[in-house]
C-alpha positions as a Markdown table, in Angstrom:
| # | Residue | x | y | z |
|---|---|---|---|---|
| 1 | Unk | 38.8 | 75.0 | -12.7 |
| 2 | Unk | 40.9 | 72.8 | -10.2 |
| 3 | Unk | 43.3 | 70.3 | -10.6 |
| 4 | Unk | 42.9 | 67.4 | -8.1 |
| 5 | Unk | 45.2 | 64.9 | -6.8 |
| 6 | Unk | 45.1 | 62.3 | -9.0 |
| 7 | Unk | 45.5 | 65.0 | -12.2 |
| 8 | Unk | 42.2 | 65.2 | -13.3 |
| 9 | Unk | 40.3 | 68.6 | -13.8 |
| 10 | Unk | 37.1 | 69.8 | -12.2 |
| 11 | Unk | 35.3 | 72.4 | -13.3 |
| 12 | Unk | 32.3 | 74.7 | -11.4 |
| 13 | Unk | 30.4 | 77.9 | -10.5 |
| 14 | Unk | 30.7 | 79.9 | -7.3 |
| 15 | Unk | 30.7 | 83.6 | -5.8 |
| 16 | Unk | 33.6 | 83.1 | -3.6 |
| 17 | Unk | 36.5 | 81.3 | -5.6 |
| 18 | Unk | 38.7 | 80.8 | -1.7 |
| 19 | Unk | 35.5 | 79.6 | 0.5 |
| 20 | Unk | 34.8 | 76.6 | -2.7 |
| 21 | Unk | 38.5 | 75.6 | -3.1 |
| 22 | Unk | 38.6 | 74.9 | 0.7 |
| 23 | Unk | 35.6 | 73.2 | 1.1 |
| 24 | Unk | 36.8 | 71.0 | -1.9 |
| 25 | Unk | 39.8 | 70.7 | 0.2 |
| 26 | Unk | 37.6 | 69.3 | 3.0 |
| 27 | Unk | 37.2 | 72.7 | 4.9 |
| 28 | Unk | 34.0 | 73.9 | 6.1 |
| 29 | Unk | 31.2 | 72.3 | 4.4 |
| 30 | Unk | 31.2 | 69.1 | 2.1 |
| 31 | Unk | 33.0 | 69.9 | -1.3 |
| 32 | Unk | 31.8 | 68.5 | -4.6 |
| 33 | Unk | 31.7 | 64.3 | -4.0 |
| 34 | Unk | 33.7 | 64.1 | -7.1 |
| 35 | Unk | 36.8 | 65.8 | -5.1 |
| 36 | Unk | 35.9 | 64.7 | -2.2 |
| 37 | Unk | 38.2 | 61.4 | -2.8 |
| 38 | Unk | 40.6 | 63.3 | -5.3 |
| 39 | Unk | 41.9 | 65.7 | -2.5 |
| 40 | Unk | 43.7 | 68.2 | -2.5 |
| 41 | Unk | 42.7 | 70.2 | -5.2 |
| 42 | Unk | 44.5 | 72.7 | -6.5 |
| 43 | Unk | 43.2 | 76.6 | -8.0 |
| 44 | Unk | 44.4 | 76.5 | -11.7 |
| 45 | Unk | 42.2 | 79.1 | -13.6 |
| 46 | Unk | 39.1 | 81.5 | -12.6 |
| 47 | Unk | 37.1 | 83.4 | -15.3 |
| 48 | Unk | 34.6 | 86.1 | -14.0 |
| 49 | Unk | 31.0 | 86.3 | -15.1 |
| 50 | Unk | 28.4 | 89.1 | -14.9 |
| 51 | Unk | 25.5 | 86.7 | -14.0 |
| 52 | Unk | 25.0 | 83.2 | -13.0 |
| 53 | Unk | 23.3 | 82.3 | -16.4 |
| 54 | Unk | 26.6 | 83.6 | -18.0 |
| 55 | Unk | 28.6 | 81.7 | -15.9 |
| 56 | Unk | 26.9 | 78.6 | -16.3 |
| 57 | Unk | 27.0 | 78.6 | -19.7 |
| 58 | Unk | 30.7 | 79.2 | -19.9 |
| 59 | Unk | 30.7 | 76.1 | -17.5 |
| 60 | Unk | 28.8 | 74.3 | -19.9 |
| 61 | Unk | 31.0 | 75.3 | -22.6 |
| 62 | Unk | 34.3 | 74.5 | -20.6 |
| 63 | Unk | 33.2 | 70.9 | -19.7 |
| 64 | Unk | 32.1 | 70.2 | -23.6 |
| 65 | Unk | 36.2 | 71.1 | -24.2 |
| 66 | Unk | 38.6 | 67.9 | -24.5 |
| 67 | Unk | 41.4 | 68.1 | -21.9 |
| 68 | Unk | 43.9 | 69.4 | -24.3 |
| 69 | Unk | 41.6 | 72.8 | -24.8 |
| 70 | Unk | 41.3 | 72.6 | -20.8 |
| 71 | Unk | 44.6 | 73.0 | -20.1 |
| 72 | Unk | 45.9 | 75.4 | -22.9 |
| 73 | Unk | 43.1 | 77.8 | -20.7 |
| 74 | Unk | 45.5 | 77.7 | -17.8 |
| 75 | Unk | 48.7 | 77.6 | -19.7 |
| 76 | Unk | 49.1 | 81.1 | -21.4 |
């Protein structure tokens, strides 16, 4: 999950957690357009996943959360 600029939280799959943040961050190839204009972005929680399917269903589950529930994941 990142926190962009503007304080808002983003939330996505990937295999490599450093090459996504920077292309969010404008490095490399073209980040997600919704952070493309919320830049920077900031790393504030990472969950691993033994599949894709997994991870895209704990995606789906994280998005479904209300901002409160999203941030108590990165506050503990």
């Amino acid at each position: 999950m990142l926190r962009c600029a503007d304080g808002s939280l983003y939330t996505g799959i990937t295999t490599d957690v450093i090459r996504r943040v920077a292309e969010h961050n404008g490095r490399g190839a073209i980040g997600a357009r919704y952070t493309r204009s919320r830049r920077p972005v900031q790393l504030v929680h990472v969950e691993p996943a033994a599949t894709r399917a997994e991870a895209s269903r704990r995606e789906a589950a994280i998005k479904r959360l209300d901002r409160a529930r999203k941030l108590a994941l990165f506050a503990r």
